[in-house]
C-alpha positions in Angstrom: 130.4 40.0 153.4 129.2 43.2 153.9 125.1 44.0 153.2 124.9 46.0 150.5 121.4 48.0 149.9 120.5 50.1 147.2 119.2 53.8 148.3 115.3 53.8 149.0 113.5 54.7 145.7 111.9 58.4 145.9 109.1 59.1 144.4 109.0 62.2 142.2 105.8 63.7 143.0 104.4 65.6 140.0 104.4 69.7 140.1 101.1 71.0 140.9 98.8 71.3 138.2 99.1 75.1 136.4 96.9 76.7 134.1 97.5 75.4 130.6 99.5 78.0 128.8 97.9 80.2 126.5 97.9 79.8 123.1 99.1 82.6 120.9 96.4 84.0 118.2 97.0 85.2 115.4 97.2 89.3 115.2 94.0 91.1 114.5 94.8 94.2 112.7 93.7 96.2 115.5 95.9 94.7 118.0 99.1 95.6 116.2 100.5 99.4 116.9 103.1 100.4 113.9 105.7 102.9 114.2 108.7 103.9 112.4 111.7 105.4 113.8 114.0 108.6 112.3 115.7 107.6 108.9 119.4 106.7 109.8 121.5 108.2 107.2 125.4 106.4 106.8 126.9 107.4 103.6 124.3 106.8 100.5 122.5 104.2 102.5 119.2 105.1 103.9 117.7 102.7 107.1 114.1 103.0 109.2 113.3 100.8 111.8 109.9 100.1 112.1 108.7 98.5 115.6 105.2 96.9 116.1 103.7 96.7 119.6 100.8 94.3 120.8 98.3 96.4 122.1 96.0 93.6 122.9 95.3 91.7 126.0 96.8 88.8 124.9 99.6 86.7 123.3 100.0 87.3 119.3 102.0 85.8 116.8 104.0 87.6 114.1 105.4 85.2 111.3 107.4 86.4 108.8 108.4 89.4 106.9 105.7 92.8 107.0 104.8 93.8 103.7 106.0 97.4 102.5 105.8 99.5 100.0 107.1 102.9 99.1 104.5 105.1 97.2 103.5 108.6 95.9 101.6 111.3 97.7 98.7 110.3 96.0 99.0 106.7 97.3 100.1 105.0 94.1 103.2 102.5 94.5 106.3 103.4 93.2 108.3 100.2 94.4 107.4 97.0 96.5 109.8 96.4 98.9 111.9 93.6 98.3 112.2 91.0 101.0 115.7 90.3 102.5 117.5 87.0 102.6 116.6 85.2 105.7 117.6 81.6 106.7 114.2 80.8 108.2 111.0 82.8 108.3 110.7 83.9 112.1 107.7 82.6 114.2 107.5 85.6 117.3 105.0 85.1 120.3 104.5 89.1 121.2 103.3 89.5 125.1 101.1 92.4 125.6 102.9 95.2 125.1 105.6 93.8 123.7 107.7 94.8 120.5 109.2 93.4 117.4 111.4 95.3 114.5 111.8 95.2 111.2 114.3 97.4 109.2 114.1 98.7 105.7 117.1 100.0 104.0 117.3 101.6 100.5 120.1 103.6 98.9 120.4 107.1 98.0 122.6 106.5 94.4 120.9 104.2 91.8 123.5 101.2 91.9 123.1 100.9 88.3 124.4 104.0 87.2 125.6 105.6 89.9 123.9 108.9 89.9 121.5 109.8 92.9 118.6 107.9 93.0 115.5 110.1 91.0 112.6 109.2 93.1 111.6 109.1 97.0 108.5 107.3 98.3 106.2 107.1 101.7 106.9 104.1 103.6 103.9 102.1 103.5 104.1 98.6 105.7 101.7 96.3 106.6 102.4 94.0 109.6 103.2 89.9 109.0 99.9 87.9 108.6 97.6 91.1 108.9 95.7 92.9 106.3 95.7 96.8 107.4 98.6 99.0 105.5 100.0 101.6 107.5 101.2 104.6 106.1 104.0 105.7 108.5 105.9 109.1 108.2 109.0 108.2 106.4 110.4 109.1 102.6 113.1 106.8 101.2 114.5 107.0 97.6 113.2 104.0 96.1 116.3 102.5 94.7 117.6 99.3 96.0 114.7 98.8 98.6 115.1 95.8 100.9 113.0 94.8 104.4 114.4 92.6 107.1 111.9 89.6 108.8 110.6 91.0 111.8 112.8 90.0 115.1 
């Protein structure tokens, strides 16, 4: 019969040891650049993207949606910016210098009666888990206001 013997056993040896990762923190308000982008016009829907950039040394987290608002020159707020459907509130690790988006879309013709919507506001937004509101460039008629999670 012949002699029949099983491979030698190798040993895995384990990978050298690494720094252990670092672990996110959450965003200090100072860490967070915010930035909106022109408003994109297609048909009587109006759409900003607004990017935020880690400008810190280290790795931040964004959970969430960013809070906006669209309000009058004098600061007073005309309409909160409702929150879009999402399927799971996103959890983003932002590398320094890294960027995430948000989008907020409102319509030019007030869906309720179909004329054009009376009133246009400043974009205020206010990143996910920080405090500071940022009052970015931007005027959007106020009527059917929505923001996406950031992503």
């Amino acid at each position: 019969a012949a002699d029949h013997h099983a491979p030698p056993a190798t040993t895995a040896t384990p990978p050298p040891s690494e720094a252990p990762p670092v672990s996110p923190v959450r965003l200090r308000d100072d860490d967070l650049d915010v930035a909106a982008g022109p408003v994109a016009e297609d048909g009587a829907l109006r759409r900003v993207d607004v990017t935020f950039t880690n400008t810190s040394s280290r790795v931040c987290v964004l959970v969430s949606y960013p809070g906006a608002d669209l309000v009058t020159a004098a600061g007073g707020v005309l309409v909160h910016v409702a929150r879009r459907p999402a399927n799971a509130a996103p959890h983003l690790e932002l590398e320094p210098g890294q960027k995430a988006t948000a989008d907020v879309q409102a319509s030019a013709v007030d869906t309720a009666t179909g004329d054009p919507c009376g009133r246009t506001g400043t974009l205020v937004v206010t990143a996910p888990n920080t405090t500071e509101s940022h009052l970015l460039p931007v005027n959007l008629p106020i009527c059917d206001a929505t923001i996406s999670a950031v992503g």
